[in-house]
N, C-alpha and C positions, 0 to 999 in steps of 0.2 A: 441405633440406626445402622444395618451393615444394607454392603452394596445390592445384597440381594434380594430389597425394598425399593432397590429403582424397575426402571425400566429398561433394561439390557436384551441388545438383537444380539445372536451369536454369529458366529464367522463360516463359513461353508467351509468346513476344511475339505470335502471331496470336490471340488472346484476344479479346475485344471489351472495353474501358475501361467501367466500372462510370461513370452518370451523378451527375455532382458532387452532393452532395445539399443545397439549403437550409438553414442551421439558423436558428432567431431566440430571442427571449427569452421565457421562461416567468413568467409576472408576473400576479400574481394569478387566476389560473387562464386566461390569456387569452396567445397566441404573439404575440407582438408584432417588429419591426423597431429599429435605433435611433435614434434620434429625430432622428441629424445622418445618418442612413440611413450609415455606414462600416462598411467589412466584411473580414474577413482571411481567408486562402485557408489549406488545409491541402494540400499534396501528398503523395502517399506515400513513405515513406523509401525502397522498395523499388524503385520503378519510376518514380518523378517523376510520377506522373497525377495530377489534379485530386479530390480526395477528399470535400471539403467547401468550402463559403462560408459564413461564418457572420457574424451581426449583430455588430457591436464594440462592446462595453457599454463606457457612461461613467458618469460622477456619476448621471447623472440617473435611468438605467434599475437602478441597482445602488442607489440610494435608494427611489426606487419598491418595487424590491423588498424590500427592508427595510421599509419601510412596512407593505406588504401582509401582511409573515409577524408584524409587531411587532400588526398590525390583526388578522390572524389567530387568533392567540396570546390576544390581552386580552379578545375578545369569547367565548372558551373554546370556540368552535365543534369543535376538534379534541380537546383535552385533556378536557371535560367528557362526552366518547363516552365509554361503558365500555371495560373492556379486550379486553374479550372482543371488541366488535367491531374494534375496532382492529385486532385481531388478524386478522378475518374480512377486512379490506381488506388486507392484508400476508400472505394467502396467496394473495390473486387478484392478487398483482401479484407473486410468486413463481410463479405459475400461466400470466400472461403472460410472464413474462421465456420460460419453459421453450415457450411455444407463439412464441416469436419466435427462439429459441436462433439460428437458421443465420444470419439476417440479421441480427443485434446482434453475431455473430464476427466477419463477413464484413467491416463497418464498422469494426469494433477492430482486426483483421488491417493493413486498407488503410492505417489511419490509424499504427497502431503498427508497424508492420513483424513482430510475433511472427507465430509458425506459430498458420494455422489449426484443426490440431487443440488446441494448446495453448488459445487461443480460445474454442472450444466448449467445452472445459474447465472453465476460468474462468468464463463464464457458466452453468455447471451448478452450481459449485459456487456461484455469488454467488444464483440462485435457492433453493438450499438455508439461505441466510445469513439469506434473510429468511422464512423457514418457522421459522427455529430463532427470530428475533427475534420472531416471530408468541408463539411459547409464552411469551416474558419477561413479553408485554403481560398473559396471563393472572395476572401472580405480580407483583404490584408490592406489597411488602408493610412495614408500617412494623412497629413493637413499640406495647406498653404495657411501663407499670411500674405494679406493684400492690403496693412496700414501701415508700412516700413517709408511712404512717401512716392511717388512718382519714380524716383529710381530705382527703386528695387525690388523685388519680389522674393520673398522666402518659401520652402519648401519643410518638411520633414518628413523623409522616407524611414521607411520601415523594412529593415533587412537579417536575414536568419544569421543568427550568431556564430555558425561556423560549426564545426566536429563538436560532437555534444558527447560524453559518456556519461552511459546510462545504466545500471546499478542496482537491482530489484532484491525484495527479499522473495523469504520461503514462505509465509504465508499465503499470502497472493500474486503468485510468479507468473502467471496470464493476465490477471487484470489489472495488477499495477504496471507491468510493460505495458499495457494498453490504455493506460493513463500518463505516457508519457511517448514514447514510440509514437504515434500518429499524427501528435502535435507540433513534434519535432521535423517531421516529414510535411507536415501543412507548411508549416514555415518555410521550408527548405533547406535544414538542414540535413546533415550528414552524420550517422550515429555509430558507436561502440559500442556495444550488450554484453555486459557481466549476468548474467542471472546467479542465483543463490547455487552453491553447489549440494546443494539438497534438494534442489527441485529445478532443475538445467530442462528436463525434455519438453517440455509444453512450450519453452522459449525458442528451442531447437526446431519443433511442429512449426512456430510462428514463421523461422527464415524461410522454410519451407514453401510456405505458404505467400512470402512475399518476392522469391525467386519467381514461383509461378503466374502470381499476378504483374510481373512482369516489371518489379524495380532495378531500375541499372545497378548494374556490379559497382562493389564500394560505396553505396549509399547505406546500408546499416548491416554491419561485422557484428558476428557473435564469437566473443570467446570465452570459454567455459575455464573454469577452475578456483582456485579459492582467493579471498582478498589480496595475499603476499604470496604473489609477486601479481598477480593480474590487477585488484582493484589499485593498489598502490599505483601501478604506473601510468593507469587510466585517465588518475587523480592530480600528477604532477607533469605528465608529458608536457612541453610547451607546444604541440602540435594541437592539445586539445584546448578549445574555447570555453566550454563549458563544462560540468561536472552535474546532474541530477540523479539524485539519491535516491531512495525508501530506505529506512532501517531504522537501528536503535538510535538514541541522544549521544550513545560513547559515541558508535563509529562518525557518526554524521559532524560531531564536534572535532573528530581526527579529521575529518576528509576536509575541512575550514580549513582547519591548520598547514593541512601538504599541501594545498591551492597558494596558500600565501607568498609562493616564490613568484609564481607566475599569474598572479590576481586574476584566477581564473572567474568568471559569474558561478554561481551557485545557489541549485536549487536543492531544500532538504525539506522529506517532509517525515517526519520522527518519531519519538514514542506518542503516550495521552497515558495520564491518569482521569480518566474521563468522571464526573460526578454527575449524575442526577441528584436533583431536589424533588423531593417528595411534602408535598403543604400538607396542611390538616385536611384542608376541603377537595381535595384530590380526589380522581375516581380510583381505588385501591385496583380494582380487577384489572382496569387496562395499564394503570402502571404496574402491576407486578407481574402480568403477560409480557410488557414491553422490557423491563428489568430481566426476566429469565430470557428474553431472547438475546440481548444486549451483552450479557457476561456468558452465553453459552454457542456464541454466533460463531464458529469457526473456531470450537475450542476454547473460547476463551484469546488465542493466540492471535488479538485484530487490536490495533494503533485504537479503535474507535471503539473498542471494549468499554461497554459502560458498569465497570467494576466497581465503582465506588458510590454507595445510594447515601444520602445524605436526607434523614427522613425525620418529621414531627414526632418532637415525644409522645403525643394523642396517638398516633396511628401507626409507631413504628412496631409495637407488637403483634396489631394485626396483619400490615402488611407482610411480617417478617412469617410468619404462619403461611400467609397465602404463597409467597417464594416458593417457601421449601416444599409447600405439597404440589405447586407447578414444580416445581424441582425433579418430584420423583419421578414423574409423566415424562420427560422430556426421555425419549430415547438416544440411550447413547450407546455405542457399539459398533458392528460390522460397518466401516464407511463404505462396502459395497454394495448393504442392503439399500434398497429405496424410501424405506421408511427412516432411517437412521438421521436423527439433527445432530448429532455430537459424535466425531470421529476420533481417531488417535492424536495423542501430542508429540511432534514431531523428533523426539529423539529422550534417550534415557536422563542425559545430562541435563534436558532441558525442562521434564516432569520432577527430577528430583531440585531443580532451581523453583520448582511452584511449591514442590511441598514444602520446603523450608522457610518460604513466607508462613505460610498457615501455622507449623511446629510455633516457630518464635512469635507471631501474634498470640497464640495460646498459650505460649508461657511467657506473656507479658498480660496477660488476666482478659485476654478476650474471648468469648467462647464460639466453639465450632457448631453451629447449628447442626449443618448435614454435612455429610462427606467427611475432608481430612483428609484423603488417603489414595491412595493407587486403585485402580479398578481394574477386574478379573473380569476378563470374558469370554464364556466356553468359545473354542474353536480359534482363537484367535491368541498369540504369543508376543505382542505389540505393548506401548506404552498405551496406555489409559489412565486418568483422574477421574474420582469421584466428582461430579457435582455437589462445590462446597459453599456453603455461605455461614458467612463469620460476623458476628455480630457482639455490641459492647466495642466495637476498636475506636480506640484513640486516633485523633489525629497527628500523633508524633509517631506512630508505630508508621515502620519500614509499608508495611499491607497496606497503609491509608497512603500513602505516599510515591511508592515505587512502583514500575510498572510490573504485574505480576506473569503476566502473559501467559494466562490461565483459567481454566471453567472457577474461578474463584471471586464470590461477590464479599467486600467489605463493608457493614451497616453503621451508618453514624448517624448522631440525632444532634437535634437543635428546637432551639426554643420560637425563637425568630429569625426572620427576613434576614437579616445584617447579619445573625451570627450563620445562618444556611449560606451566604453568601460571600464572606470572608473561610467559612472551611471550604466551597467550591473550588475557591481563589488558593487556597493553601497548597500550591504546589507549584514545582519546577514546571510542568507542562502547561499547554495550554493551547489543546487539538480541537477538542470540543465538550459540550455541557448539554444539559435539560433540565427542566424544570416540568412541575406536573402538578396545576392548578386550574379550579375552574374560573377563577377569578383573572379576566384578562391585564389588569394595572399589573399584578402580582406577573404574571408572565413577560409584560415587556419591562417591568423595572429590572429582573432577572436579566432578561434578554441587551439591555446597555451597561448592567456591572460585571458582567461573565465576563473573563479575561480566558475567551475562546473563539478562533476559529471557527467555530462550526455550534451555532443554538440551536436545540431541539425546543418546543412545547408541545407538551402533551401525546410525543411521540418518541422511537428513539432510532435513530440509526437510517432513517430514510435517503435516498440518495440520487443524485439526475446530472448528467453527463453536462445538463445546461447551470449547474451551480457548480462555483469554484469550493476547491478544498485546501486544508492546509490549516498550520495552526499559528500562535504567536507563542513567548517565549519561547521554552526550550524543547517546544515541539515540532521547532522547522521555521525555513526561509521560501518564501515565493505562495505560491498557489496552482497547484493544477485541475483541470477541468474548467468547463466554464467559456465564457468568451475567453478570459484574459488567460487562458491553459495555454495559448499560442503564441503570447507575447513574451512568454517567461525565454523561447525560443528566438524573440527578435530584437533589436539593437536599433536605437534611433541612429539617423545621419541628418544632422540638420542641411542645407544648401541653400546660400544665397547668391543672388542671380544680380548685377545689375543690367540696367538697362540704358541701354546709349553708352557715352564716352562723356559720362557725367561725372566718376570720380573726381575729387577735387584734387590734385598734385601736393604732395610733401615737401618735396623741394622744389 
């Protein structure tokens, strides 16, 4: 099998190169430079062009903004809005995102290597994120209690937790700010923005666009640059209240640890060695449709990657067939083309980290179906992976286990129910699972032993702004999206009240 048995779009090299775009820092409502003027370049993973220069934040600009959101915050200039309006300024910046849609892809395409229309995708749905976080702002509701006795009265209000930094990666640097950003603002708080320094301009587009819609200055600072020195001191400031994350298990387990001075809340939502179950009685066509989209959705490079199929010995040969000839269909190549599902992997370092799961599952006796290997595409001088799928793996090999963060599917088999369900469970993570059976007992017994976040049946990777995400173990703390996306953002205060000059005297 070599690559030139897939389906590959090539790259327009006669194209004209898109102008590098400026980025700087967002600091108290004002774009600023940094202040020792250093600046890091992004190129694209796809083609090597010049995609962005952006300011490199230090101590000084990453305090500043801290400042400004902590000055923001205490002076109640945002929180003391009603909700309702709140909410009016979180659909006109859901209203902008949607009237900017083509150029906020165009910029995430370049920078992230995904396909274009995947892109526009994304920012349809992250405009929709914050329409839905719009309705939260209206409903932020506490209790009373009225059986404390004739003297007293209790209350529990609900109040935003104060300067939140907020911390996104490179995969999805629009819509995971936009699964966390909007939520934070329903509440009322006040926010810091790291974006991944691999993919800074489309979070940069976002200030943009929330300058315009008309957010007071110092309600959410963007500072661009890389974790040491900007996520660090995001992390451990005693100005900030909160800490929410996206990223890997390392960092999100370090960013636990530099909170612990100042017991910061924390929200993390982390890797997934995601497993589908595949039964005997399964429909093979629609799960090996939903399997290749699943391990090839974004490269491979998505927390929700469903990389690991856990399939009946009856039916793993032929589904393993039906894979890999949807396999060769799938086109991968020019992330500028429209037709293109599988763009570049976002850096050299990070395609030769995939291929070295595949080498050592192969030489620990697993074999490579399709793929294995780096992909060449006329016109284009980027990183690319084959679409590979590896089958025979063990469940003690690094591949069954680790996240591989890559167009790379691992096949394991089982005999029964318990034993499909303890290798589901056979991992550090636990973001989310599926199962793929016509038999409904078989689905929701799956559906109460999955040690996951998030169950599929008979589907995989579906998604709605009205369901909460997030995983358990070691794939995250909290849940966003959802009703309760906004509460991760607020802080009970209980208040009791009495009533008359009832207390009873001590002395």
């Amino acid at each position: 099998m070599t690559e030139h048995d897939l389906t590959l779009i090539a790259g327009d090299s006669s194209a004209p190169a898109d102008e590098p775009l400026e980025l700087h820092h967002l600091i108290d409502g004002t774009w600023i430079d940094s202040a020792d003027g250093e600046t890091f370049e992004r190129h694209s993973p796809a083609t090597g062009q010049l995609v962005s220069r952006a300011a490199r934040g230090g101590t000084a600009e990453t305090e500043a903004a801290i400042k400004a959101a902590r000055q923001a915050f205490d002076d109640r200039r945002w929180s003391d809005v009603p909700g309702a309006e709140r909410a009016k300024l979180l659909n006109r910046v859901a209203d902008l995102i949607d009237a900017n849609r083509a150029r906020i892809a165009r910029l995430e395409t370049l920078e992230s290597g995904k396909p274009i229309s995947q892109a526009e995708a994304e920012i349809e749905g992250a405009a929709n994120i914050w329409r839905y976080a719009a309705t939260l702002a209206w409903n932020i509701r506490g209790q009373s209690q009225n059986a404390l006795g004739p003297e007293m009265m209790g209350m529990v209000l609900k109040v935003p937790v104060g300067v939140v930094s907020i911390i996104t990666p490179w995969n999805f640097p629009f819509l995971i700010v936009s699964q966390k950003l909007p939520f934070a603002l329903a509440a009322g708080c006040t926010a810091v923005i790291k974006p991944s320094e691999m993919t800074s301009s489309t979070t940069v587009l976002l200030g943009h666009l929330l300058v315009e819609a008309g957010l007071p200055a110092g309600v959410a600072n963007i500072v661009l640059g890389y974790g040491d020195p900007v996520g660090a001191l995001m992390t451990t400031h005693p100005d900030v209240d909160m800490v929410s994350f996206t990223g890997s298990t390392v960092v999100g387990k370090a960013i636990v640890a530099s909170t612990a001075g100042t017991l910061k809340k924390v929200s993390l939502e982390l890797g997934g060695k995601n497993p589908q179950v595949i039964c005997a009685d399964a429909d093979l066509d629609e799960a090996a449709d939903a399997i290749v989209f699943g391990v090839y959705f974004n490269a491979g490079e998505c927390c929700n990657s469903g990389s690991r199929i856990i399939v009946h010995e009856d039916v793993a040969e032929a589904l393993n067939e039906k894979i890999v000839a949807l396999s060769r269909k799938v086109p991968f190549g020019d992330p500028l083309h429209p037709d293109t599902k599988v763009g570049a992997i976002i850096s050299q370092a990070h395609q030769d980290k995939i291929d070295r799961y595949v080498r050592e599952a192969a030489d620990a006796g697993a074999t490579v179906l399709l793929g294995g290997a780096a992909l060449a595409v006329d016109g284009l001088s980027g990183t690319f992976y084959q679409p590979t799928v590896v089958s025979g793996v063990k469940e003690t090999m690094p591949i069954a286990t680790e996240e591989v963060f890559g167009p790379v599917l691992s096949v394991l088999t089982f005999r029964t129910l318990d034993e499909a369900i303890d290798l589901a469970n056979n991992a550090s993570y636990g973001l989310s699972a599926g199962i793929w059976s016509e038999n409904v007992h078989t689905c929701l017994e799956f559906v109460k032993r999955a040690e996951a976040g998030t169950v599929w049946t008979n589907t995989w990777m579906d998604g709605y702004p009205e369901l909460p995400f997030g995983g358990v173990k070691e794939s995250g703390l909290g849940r966003e999206l959802g009703s309760g996306g906004i509460e991760e953002f607020l802080e009970l205060k209980t208040v009791q009240m009495r009533i008359g000059k009832s207390r009873q005297k001590w002395v």
